[in-house]
C-alpha positions in Angstrom: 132.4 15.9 24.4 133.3 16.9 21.0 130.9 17.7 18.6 130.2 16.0 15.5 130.8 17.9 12.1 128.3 17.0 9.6 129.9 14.8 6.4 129.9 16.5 3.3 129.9 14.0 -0.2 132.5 15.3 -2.8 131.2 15.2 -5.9 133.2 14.1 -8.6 133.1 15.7 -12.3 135.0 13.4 -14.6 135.7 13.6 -18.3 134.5 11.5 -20.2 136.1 8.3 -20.9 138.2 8.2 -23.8 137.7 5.6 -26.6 139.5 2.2 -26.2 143.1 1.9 -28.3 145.4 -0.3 -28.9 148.1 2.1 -27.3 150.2 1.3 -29.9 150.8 -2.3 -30.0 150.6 -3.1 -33.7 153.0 -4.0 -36.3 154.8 -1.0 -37.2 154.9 0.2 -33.9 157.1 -3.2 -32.8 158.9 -3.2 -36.1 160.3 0.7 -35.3 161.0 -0.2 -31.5 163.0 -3.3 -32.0 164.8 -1.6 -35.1 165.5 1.4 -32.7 166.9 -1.0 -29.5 168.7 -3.1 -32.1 170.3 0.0 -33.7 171.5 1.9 -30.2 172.6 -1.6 -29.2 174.7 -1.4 -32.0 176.0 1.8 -31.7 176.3 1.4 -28.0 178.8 -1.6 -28.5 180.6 0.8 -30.6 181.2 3.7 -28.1 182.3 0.9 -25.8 185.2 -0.7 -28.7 185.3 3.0 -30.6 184.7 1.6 -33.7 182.9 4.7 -35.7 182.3 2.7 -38.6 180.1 0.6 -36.2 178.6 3.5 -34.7 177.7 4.9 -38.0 176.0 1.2 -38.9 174.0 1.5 -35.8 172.8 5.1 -36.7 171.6 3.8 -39.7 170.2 0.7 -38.7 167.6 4.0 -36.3 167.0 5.4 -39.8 166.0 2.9 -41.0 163.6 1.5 -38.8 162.4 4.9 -38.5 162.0 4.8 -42.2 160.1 1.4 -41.7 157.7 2.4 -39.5 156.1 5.5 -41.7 155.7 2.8 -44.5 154.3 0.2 -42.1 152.0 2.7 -41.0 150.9 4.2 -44.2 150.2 0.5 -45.4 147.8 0.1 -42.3 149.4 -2.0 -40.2 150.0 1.5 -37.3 147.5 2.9 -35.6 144.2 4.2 -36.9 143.6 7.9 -37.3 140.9 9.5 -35.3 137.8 11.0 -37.1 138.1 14.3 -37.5 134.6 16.1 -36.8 
């Protein structure tokens, strides 16, 4: 017969848990992603018909929802800033 080992319980140290968010679903976080898709759309079509002008549109369309999104966020419609201790 084999013997029996005796079962040894892991224990487990976790981290603590961090503070609930809104992992970025607000307003200026959708207004900068759709502006960005919209944009490399855009510029995508371009590559495809090699229209520069178009491309060029499209690169700026990215700027500007870049652009966009700081304001959005500095307005308060991004995500909250952690507390600094």
């Amino acid at each position: 017969m084999a013997e029996k080992t005796p079962q040894t319980t892991e224990i487990s140290y976790l981290p603590p848990s961090a503070p609930p968010t809104n992992h970025g679903h607000t307003v200026a976080a959708w207004f900068t992603m759709i502006g960005i898709i919209v944009g490399a759309v855009v510029a995508g079509v371009a590559v495809a018909i090699a229209a520069v002008w178009m491309f060029w549109v499209g690169m700026g369309v990215v700027a500007l929802a870049l652009v966009g999104g700081l304001v959005l966020r500095n307005m308060g419609y991004g995500q909250p800033k952690a507390a600094q201790s």
